[in-house]
C-alpha positions in Angstrom: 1.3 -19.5 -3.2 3.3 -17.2 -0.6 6.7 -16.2 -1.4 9.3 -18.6 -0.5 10.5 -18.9 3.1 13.8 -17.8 2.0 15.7 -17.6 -1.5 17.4 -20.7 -2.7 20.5 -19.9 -4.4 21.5 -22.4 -7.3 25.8 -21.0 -7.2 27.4 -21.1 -4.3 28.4 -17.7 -2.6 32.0 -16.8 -3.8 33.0 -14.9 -0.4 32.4 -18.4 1.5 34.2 -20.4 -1.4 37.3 -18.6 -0.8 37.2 -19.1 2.8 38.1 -22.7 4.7 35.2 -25.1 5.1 32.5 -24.8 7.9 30.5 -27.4 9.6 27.2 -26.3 10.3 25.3 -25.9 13.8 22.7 -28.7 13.7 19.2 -28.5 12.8 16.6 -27.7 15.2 15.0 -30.7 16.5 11.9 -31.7 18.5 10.3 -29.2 21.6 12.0 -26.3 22.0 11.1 -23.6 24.3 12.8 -20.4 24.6 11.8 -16.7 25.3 13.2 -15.2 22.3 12.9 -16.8 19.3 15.2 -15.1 16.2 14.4 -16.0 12.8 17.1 -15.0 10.4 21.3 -15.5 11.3 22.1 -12.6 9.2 23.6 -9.0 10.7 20.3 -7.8 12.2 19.4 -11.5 13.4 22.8 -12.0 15.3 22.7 -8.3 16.6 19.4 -8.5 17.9 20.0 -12.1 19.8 23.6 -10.8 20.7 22.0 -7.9 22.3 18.8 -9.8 24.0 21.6 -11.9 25.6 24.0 -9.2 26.9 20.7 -7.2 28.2 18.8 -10.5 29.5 21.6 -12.7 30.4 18.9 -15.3 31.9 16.8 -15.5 28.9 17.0 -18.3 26.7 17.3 -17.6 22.9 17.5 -19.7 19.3 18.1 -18.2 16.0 17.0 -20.4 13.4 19.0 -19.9 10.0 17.3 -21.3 7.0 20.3 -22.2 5.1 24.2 -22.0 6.6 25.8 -19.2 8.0 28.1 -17.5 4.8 25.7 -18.8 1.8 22.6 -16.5 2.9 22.2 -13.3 1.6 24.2 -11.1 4.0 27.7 -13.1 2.9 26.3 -12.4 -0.8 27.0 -8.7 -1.0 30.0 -6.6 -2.0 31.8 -6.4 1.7 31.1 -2.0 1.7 30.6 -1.1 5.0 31.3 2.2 7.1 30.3 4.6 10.1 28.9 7.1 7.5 27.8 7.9 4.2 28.3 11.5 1.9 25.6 14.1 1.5 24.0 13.6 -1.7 23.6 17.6 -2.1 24.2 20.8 -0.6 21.1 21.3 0.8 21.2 22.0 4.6 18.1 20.2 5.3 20.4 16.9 3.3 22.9 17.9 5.7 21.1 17.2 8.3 19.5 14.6 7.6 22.8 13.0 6.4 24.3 13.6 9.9 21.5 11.8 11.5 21.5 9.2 9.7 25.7 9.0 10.1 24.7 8.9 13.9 23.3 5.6 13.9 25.6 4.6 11.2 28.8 5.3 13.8 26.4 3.5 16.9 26.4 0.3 14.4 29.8 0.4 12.9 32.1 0.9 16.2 29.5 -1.9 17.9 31.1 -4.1 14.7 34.2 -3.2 14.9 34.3 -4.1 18.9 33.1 -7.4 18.3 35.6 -8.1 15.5 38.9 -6.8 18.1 36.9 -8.6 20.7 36.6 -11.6 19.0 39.8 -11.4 16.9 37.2 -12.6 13.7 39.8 -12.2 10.5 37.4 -10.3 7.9 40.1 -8.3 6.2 38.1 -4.8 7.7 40.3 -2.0 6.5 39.7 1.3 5.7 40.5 2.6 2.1 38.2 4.8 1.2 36.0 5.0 -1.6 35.6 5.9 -5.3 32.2 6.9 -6.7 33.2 6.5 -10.4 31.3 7.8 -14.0 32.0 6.6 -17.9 29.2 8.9 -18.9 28.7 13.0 -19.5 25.5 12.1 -16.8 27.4 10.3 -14.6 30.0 12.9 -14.6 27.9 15.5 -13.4 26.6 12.7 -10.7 30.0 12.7 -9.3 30.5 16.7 -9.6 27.5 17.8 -7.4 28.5 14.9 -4.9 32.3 16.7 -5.2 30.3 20.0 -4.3 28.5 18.7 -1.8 31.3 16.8 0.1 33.3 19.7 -0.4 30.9 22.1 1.4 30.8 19.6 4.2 34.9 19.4 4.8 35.2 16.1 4.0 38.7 14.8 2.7 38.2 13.6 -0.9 40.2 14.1 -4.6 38.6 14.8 -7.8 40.1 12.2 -10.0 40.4 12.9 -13.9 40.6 9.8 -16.1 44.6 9.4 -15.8 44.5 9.1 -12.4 41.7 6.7 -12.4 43.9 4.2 -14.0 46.8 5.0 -12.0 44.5 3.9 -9.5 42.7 1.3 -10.5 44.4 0.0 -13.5 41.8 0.9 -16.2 41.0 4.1 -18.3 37.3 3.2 -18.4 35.9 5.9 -16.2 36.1 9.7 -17.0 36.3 10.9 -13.3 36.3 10.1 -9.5 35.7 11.1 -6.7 38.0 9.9 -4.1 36.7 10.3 -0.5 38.3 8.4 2.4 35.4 7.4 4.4 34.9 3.7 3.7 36.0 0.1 4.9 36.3 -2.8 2.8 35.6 -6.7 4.5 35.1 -10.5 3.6 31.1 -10.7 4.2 31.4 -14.3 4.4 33.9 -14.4 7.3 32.4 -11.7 9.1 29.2 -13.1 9.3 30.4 -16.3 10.1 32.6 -14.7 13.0 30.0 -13.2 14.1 27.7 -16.5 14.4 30.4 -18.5 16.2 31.0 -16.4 18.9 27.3 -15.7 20.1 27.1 -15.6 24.0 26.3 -19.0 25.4 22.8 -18.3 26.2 22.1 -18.3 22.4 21.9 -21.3 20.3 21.9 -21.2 16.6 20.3 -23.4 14.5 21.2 -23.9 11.0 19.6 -25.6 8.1 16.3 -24.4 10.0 13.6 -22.7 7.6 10.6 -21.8 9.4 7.7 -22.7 7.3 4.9 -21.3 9.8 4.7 -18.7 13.0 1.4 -18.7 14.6 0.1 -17.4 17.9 -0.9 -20.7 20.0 -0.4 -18.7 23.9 2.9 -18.0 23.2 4.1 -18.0 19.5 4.7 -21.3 17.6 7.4 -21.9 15.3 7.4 -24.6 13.3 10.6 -26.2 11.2 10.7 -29.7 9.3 12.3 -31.2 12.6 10.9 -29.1 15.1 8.3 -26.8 17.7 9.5 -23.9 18.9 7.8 -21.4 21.1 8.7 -18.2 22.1 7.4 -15.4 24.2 9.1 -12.7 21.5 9.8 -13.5 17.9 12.2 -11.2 15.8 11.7 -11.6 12.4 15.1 -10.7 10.6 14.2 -12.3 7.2 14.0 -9.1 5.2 12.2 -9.6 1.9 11.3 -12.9 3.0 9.1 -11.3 6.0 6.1 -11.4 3.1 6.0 -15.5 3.5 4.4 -14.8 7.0 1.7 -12.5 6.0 3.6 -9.7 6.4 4.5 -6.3 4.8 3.6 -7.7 1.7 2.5 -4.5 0.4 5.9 -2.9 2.1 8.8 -4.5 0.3 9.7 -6.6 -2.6 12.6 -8.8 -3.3 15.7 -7.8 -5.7 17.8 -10.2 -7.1 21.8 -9.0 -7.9 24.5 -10.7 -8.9 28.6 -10.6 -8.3 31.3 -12.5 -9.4 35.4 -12.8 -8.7 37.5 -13.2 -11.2 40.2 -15.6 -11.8 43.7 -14.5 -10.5 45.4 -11.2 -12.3 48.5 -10.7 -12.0 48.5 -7.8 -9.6 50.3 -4.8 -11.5 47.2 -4.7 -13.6 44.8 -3.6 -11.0 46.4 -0.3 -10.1 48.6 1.4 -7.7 45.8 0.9 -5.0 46.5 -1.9 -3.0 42.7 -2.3 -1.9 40.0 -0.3 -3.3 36.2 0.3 -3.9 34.2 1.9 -6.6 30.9 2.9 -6.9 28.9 3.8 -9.5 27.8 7.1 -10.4 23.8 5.5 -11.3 21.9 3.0 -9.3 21.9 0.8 -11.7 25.4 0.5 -12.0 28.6 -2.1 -11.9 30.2 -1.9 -8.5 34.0 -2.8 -8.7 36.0 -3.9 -5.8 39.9 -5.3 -5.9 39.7 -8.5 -4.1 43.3 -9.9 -1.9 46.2 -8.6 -4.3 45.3 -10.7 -7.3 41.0 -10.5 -8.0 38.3 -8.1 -9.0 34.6 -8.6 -8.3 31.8 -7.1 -10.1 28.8 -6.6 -9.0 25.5 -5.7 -11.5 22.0 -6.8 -12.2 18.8 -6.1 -10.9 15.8 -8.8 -11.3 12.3 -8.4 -9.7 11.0 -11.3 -7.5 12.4 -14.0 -9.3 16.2 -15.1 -10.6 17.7 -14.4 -13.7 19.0 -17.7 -15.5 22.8 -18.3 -14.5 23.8 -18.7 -18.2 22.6 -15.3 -18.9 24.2 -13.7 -15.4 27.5 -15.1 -16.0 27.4 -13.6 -19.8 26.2 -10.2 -18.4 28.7 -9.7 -15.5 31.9 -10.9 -17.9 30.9 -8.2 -20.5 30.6 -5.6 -17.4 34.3 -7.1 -16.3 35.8 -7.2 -20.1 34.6 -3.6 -21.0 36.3 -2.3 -18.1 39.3 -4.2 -18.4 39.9 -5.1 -22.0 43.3 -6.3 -21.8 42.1 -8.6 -19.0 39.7 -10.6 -22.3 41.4 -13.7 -21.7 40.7 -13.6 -17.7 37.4 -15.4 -16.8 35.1 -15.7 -14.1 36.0 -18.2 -11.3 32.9 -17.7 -9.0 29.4 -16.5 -10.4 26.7 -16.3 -7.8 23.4 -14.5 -6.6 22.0 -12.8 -4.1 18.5 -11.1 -2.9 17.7 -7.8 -0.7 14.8 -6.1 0.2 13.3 -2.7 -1.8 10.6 0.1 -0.2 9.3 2.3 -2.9 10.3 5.3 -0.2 13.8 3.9 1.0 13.2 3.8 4.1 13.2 0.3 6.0 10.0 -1.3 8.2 11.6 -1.5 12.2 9.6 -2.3 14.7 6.5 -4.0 16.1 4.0 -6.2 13.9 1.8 -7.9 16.2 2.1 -8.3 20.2 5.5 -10.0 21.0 6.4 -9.8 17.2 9.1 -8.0 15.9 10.6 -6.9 12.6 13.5 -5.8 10.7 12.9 -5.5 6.2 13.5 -3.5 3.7 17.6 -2.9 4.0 17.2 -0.7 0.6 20.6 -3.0 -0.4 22.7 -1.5 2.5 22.6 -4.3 5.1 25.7 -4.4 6.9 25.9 -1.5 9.3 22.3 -0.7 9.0 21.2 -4.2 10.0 23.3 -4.2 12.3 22.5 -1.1 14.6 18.4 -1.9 13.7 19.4 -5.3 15.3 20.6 -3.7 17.9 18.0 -1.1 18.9 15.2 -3.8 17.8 16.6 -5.7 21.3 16.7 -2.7 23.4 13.4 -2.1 22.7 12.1 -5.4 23.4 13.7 -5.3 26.4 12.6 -1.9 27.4 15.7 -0.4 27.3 14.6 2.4 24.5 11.7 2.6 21.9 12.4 3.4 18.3 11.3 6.9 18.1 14.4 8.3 16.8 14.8 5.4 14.5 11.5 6.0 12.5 12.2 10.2 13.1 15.3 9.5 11.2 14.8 6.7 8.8 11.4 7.3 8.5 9.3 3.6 7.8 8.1 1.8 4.7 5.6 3.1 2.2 2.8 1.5 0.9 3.6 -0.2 -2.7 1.0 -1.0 -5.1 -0.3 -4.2 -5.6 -0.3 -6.6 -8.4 0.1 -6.2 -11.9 0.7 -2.8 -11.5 4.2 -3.6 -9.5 5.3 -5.9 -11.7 4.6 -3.5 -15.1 6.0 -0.6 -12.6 9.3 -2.1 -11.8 10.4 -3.5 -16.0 9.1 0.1 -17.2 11.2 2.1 -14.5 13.8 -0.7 -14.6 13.9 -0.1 -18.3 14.1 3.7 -18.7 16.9 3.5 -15.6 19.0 1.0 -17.6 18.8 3.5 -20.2 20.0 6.1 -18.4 22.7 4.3 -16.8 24.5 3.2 -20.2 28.3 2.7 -19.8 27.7 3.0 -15.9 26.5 -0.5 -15.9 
């Protein structure tokens, strides 16, 4: 059997609970012919067909959306997004690299953050910063070589010791911080959805429309329970889900995580921090974010290709909330859901050109937001011969090739294992 066409998530996202209802674009339905065809209304989907329709205003387009706009996977994630990210070391070469990389993370962020003034789309952006955070002696020195490292770059930042961590936060759990204050906070769920209702008018979106097959027939067919489509260019903006086509199988696998906001706190108990983000100092780690004045979410979990039972995740992610916040025991859980991205054994993400007239984005490596974004973005350009994606695959670099199965499988719970390990208190 192939993978599914898209994941199917039992809970409903907690982002889009919190927000007012939606009514959903119709389904596709009958013939439909259209130059571009996107598959995928998540960030790179609605880049790319934004872009296709402000560079080939003529041009007809449909994005076709499997589920509803805010329950897919790119309203399912913890709402980090900024122009840039920190050197991980001192290294000059990581420098550079770093800085490249912050280039197209600046190209994709400010393109966001247009759209959002443009648009006036209410997704509480704000910049406050970050916190990458450690409870353990490894963690610790996690957090002091990325204090060296942002320190040799002159970036403003503050070394936090474990008083001020829960002056800031409102819990003594973490020995250190690091403080630096590059980093926006946002509701997922209303961004994506602002972003959906305010496509140009020569792109339709389609909701509640999983493609089940994409063939070549002259130009390409796509085929949904209620309709054709064909398309002289598809973009395929599925991530992990790319491998129910045929392709990149062998590129990227699928990760399940898991997040949850809590029931209301009473607000002197989160910190001095009005709104705040913490990361953790291993991979595997909780991510922590204060939600509005009066909510936390965490954020933990890793499962390979297939869910975790909800029982079990809602067990998990209250222990990861009650060991950080003790005093907060008798607080529950008010929304519990899951979410999927896309792995590469190397990190880097597949962008570009799978067959003639076939495009793809996968492989976001769990960083979706601005990343998808800008790969939207340049994908279009480059379809419409605007650019090719030299500099994109000089600076990300492109997929590696993973092994097949059993060996994945036994390769991810034995790494998984040792990392979980490793990561102790951090998770």
């Amino acid at each position: 059997m192939p993978p599914p066409a898209f994941p199917e998530h039992a809970d409903p996202c907690g982002w889009n609970a919190l927000l007012p209802p939606r009514t959903p674009r119709p389904p596709a339905q009958g013939d439909i012919a259209v130059k571009y065809a996107v598959v995928g209304a998540g960030y790179t989907g609605l880049a790319a067909a934004r872009r296709l329709a402000e560079l080939d205003p003529s041009a007809s387009i449909a994005v076709l959306e499997a589920t509803t706009v805010g329950e897919g996977a790119s309203a399912r994630n913890s709402g980090f997004a900024s122009p840039g990210d920190l050197p991980a070391s001192t290294d000059p070469a990581e420098l550079r690299h770093t800085a490249a990389l912050n280039r197209f993370g600046e190209e994709g962020f400010f393109w966001l953050q247009h759209l959002i003034q443009t648009h006036r789309i209410a997704c509480d952006l704000e910049r406050t910063g970050r916190i990458k955070a450690a409870a353990t002696e490894a963690g610790a020195r996690v957090v002091h070589t990325l204090h060296a490292a942002v320190r040799a770059a002159g970036l403003p930042h503050t070394l936090l010791d474990r008083d001020a961590m829960a002056e800031r936060i409102g819990t003594a759990y973490y020995g250190c911080g690091l403080y630096t204050e590059e980093g926006h906070l946002l509701q997922p769920a209303a961004l994506i959805r602002g972003l959906a209702d305010t496509l140009p008018e020569n792109v339709t979106l389609y909701e509640l429309s999983p493609v089940q097959t994409l063939r070549r027939a002259g130009p390409w067919e796509l085929r949904t329970p209620t309709a054709r489509i064909t398309a002289a260019t598809v973009v395929l903006a599925t991530n992990a889900a790319v491998k129910h086509f045929g392709y990149l199988r062998n590129r990227v696998v699928t990760i399940h995580t898991y997040a949850a906001i809590t029931e209301a706190i009473p607000p002197a108990r989160l910190g001095a921090m009005a709104n705040w983000g913490l990361l953790p100092a291993h991979r595997l780690g909780t991510t922590v974010r204060r939600v509005g004045a009066d909510r936390l979410m965490v954020r933990s979990l890793y499962a390979y290709e297939r869910g975790i039972p909800a029982a079990t995740v809602r067990t998990a992610l209250r222990g990861c909330f009650h060991r950080r916040y003790p005093e907060l025991s008798h607080v529950g859980l008010e929304y519990v859901w899951g979410g999927t991205t896309a792995l590469t054994m190397n990190g880097a993400p597949f962008c570009g050109r799978l067959d003639d007239g076939l495009y793809a984005f996968a492989g976001c490596n769990g960083a979706g937001i601005v990343k998808g974004t800008v790969l939207g973005k340049r994908l279009a350009e480059t379809i419409t011969g605007q650019r090719d994606l030299a500099d994109v695959a000089a600076t990300y670099g492109s997929a590696s090739w993973v092994a097949p199965e059993p060996f994945r499988t036994i390769g991810f719970h034995v790494v998984s294992a040792l990392e979980r390990r490793r990561a102790g208190l951090e998770m």
